[in-house]
PyMOL Python script that loads the backbone (N, CA, C, O; Angstrom):
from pymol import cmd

cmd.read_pdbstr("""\
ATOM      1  N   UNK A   1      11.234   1.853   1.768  1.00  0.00           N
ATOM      2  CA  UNK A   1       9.893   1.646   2.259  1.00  0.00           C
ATOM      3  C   UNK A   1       9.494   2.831   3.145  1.00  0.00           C
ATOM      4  O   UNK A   1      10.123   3.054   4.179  1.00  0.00           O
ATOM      5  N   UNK A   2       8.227   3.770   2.676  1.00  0.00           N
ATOM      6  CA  UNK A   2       7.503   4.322   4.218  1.00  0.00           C
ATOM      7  C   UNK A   2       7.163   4.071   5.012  1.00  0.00           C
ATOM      8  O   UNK A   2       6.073   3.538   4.804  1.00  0.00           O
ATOM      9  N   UNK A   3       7.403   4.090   6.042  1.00  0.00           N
ATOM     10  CA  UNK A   3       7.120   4.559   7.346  1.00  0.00           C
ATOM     11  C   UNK A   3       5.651   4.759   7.734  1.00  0.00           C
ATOM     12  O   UNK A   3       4.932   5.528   7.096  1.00  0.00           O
ATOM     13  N   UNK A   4       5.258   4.125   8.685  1.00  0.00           N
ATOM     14  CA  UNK A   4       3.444   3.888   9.203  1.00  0.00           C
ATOM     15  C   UNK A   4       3.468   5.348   9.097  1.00  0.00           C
ATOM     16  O   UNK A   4       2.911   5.988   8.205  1.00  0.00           O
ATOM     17  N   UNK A   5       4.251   5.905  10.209  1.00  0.00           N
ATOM     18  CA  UNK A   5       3.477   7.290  10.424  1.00  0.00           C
ATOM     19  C   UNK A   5       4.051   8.093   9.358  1.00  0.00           C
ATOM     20  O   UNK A   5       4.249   9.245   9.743  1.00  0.00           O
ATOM     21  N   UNK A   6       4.481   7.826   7.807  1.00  0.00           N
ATOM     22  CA  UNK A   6       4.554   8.871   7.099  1.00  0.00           C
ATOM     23  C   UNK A   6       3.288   8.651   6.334  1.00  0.00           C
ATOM     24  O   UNK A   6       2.571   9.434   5.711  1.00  0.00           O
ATOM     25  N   UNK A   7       3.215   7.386   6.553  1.00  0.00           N
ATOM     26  CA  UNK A   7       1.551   7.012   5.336  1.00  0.00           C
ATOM     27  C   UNK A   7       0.485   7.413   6.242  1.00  0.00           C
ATOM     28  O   UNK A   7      -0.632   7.187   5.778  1.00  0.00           O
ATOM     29  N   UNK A   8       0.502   7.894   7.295  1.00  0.00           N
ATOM     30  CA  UNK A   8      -0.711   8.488   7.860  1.00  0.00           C
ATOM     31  C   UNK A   8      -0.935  10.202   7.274  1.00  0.00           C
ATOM     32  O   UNK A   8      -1.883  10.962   7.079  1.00  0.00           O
ATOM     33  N   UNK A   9       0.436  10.231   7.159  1.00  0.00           N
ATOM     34  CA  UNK A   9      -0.225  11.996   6.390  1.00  0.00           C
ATOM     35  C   UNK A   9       0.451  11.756   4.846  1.00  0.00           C
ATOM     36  O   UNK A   9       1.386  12.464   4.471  1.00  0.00           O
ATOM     37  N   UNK A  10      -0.079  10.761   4.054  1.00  0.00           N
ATOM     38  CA  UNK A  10       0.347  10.932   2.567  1.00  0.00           C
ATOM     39  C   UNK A  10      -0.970  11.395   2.326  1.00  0.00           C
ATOM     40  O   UNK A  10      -2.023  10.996   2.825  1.00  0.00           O
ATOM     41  N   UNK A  11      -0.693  12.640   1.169  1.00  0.00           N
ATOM     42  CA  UNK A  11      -1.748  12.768   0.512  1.00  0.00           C
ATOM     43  C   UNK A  11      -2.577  11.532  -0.462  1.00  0.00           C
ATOM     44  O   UNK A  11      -3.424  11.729  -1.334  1.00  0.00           O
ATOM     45  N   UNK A  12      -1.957  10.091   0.066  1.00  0.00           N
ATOM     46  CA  UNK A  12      -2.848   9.258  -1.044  1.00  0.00           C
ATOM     47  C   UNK A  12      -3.347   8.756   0.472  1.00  0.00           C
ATOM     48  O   UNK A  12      -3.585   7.550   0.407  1.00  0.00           O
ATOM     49  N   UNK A  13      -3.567   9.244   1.717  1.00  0.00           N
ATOM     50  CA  UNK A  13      -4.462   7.757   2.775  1.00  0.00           C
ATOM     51  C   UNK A  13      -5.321   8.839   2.893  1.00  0.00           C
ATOM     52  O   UNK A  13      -5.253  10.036   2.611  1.00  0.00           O
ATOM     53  N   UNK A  14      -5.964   8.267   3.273  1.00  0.00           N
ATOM     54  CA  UNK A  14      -7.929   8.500   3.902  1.00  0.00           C
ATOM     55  C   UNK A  14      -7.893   8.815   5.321  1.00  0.00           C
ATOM     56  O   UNK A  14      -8.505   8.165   6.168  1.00  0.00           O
ATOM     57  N   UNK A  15      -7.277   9.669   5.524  1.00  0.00           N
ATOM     58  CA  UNK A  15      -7.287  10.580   7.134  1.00  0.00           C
ATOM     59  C   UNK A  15      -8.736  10.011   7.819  1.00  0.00           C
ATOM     60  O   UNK A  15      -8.871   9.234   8.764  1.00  0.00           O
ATOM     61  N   UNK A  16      -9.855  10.743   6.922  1.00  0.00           N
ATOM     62  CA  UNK A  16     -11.123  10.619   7.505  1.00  0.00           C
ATOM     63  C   UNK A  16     -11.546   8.764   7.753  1.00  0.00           C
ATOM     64  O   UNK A  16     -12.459   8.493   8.532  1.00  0.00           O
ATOM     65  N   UNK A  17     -11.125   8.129   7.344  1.00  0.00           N
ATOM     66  CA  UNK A  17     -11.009   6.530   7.780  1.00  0.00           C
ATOM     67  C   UNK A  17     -10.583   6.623   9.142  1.00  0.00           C
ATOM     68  O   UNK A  17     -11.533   6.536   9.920  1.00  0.00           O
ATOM     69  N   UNK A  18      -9.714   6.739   9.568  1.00  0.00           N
ATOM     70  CA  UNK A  18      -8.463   6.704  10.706  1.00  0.00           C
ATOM     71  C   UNK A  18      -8.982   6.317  12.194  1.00  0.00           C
ATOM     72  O   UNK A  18      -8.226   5.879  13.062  1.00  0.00           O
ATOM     73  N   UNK A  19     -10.745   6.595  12.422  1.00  0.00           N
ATOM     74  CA  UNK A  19     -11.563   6.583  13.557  1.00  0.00           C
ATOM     75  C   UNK A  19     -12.287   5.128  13.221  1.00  0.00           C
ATOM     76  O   UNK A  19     -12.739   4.478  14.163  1.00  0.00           O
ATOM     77  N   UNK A  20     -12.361   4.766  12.245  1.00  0.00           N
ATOM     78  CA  UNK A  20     -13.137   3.929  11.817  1.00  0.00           C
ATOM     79  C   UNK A  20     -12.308   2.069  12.810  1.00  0.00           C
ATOM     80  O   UNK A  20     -11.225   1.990  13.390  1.00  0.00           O
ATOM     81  N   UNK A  21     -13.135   1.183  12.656  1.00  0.00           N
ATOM     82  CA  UNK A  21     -12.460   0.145  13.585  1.00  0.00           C
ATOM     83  C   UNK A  21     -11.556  -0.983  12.539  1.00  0.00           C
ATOM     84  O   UNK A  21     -10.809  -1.886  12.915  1.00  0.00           O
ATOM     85  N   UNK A  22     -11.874  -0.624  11.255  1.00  0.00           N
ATOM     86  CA  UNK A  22     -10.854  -1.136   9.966  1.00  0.00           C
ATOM     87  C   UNK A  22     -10.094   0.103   9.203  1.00  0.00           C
ATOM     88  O   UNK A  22      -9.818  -0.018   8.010  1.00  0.00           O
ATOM     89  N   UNK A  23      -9.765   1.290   9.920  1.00  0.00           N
ATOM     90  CA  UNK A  23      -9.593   2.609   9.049  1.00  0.00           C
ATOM     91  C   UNK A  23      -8.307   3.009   8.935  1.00  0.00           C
ATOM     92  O   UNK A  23      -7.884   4.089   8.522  1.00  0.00           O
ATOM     93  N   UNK A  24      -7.488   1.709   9.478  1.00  0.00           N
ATOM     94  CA  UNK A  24      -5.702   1.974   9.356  1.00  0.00           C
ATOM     95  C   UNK A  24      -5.090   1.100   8.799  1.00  0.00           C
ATOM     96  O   UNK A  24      -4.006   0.655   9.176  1.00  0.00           O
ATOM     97  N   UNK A  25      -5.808   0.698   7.687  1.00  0.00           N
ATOM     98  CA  UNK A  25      -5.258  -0.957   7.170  1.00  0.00           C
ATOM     99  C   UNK A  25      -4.490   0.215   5.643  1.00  0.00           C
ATOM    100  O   UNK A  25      -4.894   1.218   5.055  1.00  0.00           O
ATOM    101  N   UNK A  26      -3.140  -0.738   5.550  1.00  0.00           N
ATOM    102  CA  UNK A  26      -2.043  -0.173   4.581  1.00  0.00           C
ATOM    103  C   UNK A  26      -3.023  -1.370   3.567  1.00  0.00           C
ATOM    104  O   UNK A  26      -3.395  -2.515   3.826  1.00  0.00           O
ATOM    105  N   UNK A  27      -3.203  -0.530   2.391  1.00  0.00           N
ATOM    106  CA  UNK A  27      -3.330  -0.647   0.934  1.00  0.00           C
ATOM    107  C   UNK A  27      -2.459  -0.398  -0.442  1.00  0.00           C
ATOM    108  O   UNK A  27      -1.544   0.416  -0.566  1.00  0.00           O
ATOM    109  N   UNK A  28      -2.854  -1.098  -1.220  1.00  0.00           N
ATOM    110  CA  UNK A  28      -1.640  -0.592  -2.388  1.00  0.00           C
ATOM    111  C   UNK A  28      -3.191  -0.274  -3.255  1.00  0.00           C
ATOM    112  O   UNK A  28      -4.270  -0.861  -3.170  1.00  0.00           O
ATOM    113  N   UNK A  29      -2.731   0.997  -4.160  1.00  0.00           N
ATOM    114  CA  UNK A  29      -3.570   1.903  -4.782  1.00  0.00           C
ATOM    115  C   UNK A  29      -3.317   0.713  -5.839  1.00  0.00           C
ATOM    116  O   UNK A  29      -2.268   0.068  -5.840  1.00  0.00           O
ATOM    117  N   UNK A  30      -4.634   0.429  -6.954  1.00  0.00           N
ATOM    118  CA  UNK A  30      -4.732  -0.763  -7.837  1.00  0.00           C
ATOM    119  C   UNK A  30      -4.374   0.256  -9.053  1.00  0.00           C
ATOM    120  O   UNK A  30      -4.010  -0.405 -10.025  1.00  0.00           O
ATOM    121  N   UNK A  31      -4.356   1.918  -9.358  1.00  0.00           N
ATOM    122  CA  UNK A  31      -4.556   2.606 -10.337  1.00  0.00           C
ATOM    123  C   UNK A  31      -2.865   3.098 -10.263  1.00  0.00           C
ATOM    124  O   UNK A  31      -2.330   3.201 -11.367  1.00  0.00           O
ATOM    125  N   UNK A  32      -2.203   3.333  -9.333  1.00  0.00           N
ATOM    126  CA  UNK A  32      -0.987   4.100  -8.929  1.00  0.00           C
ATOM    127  C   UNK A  32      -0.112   3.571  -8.200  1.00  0.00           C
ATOM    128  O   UNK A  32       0.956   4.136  -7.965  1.00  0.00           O
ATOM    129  N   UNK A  33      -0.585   1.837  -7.503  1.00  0.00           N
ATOM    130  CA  UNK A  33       0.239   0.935  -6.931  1.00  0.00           C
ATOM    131  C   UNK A  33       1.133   2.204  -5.570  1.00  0.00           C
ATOM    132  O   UNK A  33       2.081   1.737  -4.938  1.00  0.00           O
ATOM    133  N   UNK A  34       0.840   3.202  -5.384  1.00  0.00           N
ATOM    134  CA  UNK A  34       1.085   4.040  -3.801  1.00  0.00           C
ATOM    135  C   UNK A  34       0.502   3.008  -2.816  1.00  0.00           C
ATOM    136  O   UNK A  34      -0.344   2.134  -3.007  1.00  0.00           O
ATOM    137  N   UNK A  35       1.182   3.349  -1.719  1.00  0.00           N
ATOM    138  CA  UNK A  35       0.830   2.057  -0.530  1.00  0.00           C
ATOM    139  C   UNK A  35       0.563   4.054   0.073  1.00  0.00           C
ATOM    140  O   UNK A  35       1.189   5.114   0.093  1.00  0.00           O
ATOM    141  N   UNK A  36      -1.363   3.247   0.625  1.00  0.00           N
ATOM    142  CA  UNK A  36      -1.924   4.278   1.623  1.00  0.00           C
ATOM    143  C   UNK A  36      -2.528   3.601   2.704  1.00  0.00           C
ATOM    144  O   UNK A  36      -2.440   2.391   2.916  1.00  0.00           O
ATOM    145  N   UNK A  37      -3.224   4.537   3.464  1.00  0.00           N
ATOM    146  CA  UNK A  37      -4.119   3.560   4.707  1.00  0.00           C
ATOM    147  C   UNK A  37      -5.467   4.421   4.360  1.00  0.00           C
ATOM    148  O   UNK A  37      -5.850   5.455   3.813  1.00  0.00           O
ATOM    149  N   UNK A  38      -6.000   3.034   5.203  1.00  0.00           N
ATOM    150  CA  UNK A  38      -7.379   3.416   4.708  1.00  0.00           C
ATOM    151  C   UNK A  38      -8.248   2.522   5.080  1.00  0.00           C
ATOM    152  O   UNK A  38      -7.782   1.583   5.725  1.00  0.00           O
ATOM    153  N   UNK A  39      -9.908   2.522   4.774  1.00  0.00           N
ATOM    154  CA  UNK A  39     -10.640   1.582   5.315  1.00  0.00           C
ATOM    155  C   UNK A  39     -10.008   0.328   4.524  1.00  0.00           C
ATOM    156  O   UNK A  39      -9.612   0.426   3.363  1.00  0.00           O
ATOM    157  N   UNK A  40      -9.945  -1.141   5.457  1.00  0.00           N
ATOM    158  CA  UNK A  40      -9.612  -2.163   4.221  1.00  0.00           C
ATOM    159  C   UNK A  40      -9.859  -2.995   3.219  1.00  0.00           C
ATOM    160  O   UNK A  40      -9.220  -3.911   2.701  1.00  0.00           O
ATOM    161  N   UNK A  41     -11.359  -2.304   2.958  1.00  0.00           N
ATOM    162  CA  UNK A  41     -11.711  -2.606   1.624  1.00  0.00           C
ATOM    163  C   UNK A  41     -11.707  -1.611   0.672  1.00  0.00           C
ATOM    164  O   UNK A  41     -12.294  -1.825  -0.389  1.00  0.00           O
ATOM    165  N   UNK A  42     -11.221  -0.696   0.837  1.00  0.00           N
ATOM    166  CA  UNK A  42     -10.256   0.457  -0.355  1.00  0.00           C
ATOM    167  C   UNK A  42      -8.968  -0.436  -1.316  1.00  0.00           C
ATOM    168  O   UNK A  42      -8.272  -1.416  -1.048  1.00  0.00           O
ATOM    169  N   UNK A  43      -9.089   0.528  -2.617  1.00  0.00           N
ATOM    170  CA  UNK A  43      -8.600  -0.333  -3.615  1.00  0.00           C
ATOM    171  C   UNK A  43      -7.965   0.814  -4.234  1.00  0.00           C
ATOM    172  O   UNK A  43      -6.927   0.701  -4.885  1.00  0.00           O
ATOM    173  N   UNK A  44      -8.402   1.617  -4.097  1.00  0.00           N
ATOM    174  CA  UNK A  44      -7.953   3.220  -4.771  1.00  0.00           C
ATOM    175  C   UNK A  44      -7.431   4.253  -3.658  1.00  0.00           C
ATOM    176  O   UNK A  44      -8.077   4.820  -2.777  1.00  0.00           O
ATOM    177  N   UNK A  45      -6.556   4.299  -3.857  1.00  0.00           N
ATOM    178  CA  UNK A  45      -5.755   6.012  -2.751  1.00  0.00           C
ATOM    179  C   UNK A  45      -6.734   6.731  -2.607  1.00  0.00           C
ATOM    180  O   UNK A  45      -7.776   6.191  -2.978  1.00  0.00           O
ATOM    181  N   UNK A  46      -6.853   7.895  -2.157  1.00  0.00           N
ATOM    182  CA  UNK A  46      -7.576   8.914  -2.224  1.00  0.00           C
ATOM    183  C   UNK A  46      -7.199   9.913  -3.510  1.00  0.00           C
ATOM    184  O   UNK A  46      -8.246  10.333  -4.003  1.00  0.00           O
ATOM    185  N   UNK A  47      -5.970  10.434  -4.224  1.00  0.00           N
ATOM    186  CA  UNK A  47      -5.688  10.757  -4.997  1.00  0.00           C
ATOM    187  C   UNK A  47      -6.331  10.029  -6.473  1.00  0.00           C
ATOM    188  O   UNK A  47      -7.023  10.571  -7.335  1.00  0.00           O
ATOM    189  N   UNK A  48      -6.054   9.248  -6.437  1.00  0.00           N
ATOM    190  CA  UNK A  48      -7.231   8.024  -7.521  1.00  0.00           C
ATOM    191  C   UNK A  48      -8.310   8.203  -7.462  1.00  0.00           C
ATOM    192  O   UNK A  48      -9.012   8.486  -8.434  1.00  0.00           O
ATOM    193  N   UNK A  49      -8.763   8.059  -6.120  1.00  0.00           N
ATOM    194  CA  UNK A  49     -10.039   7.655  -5.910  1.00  0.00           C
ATOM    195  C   UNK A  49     -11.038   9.471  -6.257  1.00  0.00           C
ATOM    196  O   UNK A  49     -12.204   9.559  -6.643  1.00  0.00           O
ATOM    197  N   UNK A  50     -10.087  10.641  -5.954  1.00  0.00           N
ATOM    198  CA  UNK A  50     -11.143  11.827  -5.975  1.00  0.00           C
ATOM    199  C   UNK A  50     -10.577  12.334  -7.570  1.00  0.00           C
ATOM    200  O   UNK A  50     -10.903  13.402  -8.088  1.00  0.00           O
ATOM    201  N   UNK A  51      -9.685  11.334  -8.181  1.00  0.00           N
ATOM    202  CA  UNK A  51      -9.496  11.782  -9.773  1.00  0.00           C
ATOM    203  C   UNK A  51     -10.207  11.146 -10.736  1.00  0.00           C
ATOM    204  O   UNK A  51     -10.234  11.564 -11.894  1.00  0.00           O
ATOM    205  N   UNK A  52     -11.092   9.662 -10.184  1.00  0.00           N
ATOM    206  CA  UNK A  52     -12.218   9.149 -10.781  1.00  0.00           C
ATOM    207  C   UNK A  52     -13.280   9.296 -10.952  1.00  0.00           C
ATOM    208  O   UNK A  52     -14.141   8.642 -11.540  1.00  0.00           O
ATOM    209  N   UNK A  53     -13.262  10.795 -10.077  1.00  0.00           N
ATOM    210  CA  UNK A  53     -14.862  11.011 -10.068  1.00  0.00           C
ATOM    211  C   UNK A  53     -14.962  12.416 -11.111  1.00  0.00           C
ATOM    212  O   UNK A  53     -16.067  12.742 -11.545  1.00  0.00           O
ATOM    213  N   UNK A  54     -13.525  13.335 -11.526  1.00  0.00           N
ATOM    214  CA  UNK A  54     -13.482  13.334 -12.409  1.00  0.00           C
ATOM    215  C   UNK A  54     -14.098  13.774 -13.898  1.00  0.00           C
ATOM    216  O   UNK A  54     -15.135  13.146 -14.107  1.00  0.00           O
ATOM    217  N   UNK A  55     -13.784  14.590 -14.885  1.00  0.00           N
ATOM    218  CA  UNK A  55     -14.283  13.960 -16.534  1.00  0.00           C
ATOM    219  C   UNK A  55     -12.930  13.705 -17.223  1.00  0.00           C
ATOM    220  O   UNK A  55     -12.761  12.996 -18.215  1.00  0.00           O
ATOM    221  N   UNK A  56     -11.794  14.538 -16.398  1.00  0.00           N
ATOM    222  CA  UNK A  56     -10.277  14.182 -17.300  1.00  0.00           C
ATOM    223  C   UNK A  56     -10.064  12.532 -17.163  1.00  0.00           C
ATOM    224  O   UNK A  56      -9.862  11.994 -18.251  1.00  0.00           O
ATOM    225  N   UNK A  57     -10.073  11.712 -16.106  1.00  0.00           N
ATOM    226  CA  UNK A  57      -9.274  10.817 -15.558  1.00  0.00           C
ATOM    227  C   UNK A  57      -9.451   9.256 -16.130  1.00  0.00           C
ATOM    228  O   UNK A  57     -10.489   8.609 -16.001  1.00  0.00           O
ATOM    229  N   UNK A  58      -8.183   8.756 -16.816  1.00  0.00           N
ATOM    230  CA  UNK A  58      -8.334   8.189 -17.188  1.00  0.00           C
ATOM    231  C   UNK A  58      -7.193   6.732 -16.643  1.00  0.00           C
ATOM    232  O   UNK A  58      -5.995   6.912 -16.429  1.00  0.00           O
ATOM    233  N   UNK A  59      -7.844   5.438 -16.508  1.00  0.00           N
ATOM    234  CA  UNK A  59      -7.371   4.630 -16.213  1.00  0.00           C
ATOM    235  C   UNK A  59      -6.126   3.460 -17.273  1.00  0.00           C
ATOM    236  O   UNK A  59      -6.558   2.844 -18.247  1.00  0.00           O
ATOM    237  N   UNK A  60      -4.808   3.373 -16.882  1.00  0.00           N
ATOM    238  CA  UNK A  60      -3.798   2.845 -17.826  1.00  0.00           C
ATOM    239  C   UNK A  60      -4.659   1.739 -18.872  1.00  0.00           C
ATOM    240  O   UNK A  60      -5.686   1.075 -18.728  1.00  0.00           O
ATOM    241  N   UNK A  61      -3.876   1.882 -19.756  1.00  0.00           N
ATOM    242  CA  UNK A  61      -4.648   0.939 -20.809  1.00  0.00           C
ATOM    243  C   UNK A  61      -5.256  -0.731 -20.610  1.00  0.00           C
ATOM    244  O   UNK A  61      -6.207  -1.382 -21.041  1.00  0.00           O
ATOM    245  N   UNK A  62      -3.338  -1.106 -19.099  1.00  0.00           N
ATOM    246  CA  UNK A  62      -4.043  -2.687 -18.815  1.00  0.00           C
ATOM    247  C   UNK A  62      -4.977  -2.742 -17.850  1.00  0.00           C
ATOM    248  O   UNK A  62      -5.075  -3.774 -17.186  1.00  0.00           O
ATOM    249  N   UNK A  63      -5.854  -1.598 -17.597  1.00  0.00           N
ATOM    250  CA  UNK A  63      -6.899  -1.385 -16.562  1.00  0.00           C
ATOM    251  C   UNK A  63      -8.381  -0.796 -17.149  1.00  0.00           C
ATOM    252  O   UNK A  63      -9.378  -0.525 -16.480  1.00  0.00           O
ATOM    253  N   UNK A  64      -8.248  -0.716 -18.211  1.00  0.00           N
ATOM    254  CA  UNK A  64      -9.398  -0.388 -19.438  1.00  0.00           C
ATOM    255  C   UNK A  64     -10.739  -0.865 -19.108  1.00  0.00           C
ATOM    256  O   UNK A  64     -11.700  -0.097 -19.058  1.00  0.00           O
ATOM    257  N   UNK A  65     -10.828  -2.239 -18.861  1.00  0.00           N
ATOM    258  CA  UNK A  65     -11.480  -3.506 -18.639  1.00  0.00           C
ATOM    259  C   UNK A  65     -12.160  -2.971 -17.135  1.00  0.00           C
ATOM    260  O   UNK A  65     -13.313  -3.402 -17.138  1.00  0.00           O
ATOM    261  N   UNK A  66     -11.960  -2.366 -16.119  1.00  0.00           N
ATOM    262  CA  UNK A  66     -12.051  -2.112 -14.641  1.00  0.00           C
ATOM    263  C   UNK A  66     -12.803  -0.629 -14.542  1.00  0.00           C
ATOM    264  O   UNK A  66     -12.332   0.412 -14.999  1.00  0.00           O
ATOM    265  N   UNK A  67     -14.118  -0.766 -13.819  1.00  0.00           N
ATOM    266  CA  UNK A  67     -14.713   0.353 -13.322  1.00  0.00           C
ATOM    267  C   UNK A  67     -14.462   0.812 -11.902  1.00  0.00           C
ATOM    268  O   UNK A  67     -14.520  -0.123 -11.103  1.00  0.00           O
ATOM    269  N   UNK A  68     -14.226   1.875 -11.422  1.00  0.00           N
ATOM    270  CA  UNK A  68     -14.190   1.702 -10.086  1.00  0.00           C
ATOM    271  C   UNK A  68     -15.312   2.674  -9.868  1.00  0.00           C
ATOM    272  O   UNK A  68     -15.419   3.770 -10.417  1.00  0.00           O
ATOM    273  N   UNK A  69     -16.385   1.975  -8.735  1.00  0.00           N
ATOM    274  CA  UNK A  69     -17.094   2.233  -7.926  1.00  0.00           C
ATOM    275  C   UNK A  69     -17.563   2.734  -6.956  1.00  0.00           C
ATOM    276  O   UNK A  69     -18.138   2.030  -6.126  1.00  0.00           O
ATOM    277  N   UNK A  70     -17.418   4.344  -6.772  1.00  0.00           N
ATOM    278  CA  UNK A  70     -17.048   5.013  -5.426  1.00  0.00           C
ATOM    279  C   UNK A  70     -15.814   5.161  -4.798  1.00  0.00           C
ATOM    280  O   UNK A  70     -15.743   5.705  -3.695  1.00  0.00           O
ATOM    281  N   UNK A  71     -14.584   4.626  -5.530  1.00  0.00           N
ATOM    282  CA  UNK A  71     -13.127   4.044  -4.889  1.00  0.00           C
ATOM    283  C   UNK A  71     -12.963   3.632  -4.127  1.00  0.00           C
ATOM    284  O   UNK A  71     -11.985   3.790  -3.397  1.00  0.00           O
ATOM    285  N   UNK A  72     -14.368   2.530  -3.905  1.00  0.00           N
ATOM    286  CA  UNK A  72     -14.072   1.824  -2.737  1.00  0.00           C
ATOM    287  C   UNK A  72     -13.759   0.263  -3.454  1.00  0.00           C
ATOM    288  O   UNK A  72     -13.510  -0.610  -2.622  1.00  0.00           O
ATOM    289  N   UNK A  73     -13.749  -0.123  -4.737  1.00  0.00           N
ATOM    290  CA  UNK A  73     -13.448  -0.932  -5.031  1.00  0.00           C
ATOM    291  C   UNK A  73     -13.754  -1.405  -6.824  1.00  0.00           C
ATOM    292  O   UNK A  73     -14.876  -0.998  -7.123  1.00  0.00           O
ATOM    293  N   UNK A  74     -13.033  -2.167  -8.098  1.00  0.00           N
ATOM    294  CA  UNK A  74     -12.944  -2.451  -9.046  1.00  0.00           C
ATOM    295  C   UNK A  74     -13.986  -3.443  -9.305  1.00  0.00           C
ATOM    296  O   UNK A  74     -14.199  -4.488  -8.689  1.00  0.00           O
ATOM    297  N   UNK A  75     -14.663  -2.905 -10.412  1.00  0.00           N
ATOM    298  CA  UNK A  75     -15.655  -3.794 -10.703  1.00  0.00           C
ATOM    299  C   UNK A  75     -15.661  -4.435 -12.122  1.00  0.00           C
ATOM    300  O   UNK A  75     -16.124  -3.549 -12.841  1.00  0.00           O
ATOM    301  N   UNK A  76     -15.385  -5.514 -12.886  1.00  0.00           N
ATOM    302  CA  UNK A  76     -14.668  -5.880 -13.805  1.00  0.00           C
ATOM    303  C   UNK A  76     -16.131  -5.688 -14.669  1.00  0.00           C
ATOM    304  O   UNK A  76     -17.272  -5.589 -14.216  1.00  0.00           O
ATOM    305  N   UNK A  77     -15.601  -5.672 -16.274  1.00  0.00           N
ATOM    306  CA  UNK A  77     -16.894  -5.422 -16.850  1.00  0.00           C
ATOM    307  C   UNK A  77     -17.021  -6.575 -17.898  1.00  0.00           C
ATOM    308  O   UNK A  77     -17.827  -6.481 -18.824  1.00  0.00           O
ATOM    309  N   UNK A  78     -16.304  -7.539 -17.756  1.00  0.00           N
ATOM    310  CA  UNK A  78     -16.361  -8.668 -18.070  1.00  0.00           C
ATOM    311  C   UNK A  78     -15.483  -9.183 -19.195  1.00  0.00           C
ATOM    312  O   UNK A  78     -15.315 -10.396 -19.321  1.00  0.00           O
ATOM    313  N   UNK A  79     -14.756  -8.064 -20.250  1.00  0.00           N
ATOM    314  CA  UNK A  79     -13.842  -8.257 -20.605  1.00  0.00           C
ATOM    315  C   UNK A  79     -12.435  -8.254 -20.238  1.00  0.00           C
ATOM    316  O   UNK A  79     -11.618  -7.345 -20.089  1.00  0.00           O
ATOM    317  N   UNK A  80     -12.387  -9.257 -20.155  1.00  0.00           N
ATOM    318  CA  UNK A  80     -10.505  -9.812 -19.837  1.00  0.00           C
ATOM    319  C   UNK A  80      -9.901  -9.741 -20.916  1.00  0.00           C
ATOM    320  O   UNK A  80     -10.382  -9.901 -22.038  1.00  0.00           O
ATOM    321  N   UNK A  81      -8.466  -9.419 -20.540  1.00  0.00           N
ATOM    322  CA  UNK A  81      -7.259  -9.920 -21.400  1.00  0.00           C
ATOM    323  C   UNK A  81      -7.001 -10.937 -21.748  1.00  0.00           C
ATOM    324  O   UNK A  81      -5.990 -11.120 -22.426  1.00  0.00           O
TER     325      UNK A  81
END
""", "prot")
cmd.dss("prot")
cmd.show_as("cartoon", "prot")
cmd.util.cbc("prot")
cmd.orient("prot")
């Protein structure tokens, strides 16, 4: 397991969160399952989250179904498995 203060400088947490009054809450990335910090309604790392915005990046096949929205959170598009 990492360490609080190693997930404060992973390249997957949201540094710029860190001032914020919810901006140190540990997350698990929904695209890469990495545990980062971040505001705590983040759903995507930062690594995810600035590879979705993207034209290469593409989400695993059992995640097809899932848009993400700014990487601040998954927005289902109504087809389920």
């Amino acid at each position: 397991m990492i360490p609080f203060r190693d997930l404060m400088d992973s390249q997957h947490s949201f540094q710029e969160d860190y001032e914020q009054e919810n901006g140190q809450y540990e997350n698990r990335c929904c695209c890469c399952h990495e545990r980062f910090l971040g505001n705590k309604h983040r759903v995507t790392c930062k690594l995810c989250s600035e590879a979705s915005k993207s034209e290469t990046f593409t989400l695993p096949a059992k995640h097809h179904n899932i848009i993400l929205k700014d990487g601040v959170g998954p927005v289902r598009t109504g087809e389920e498995e």
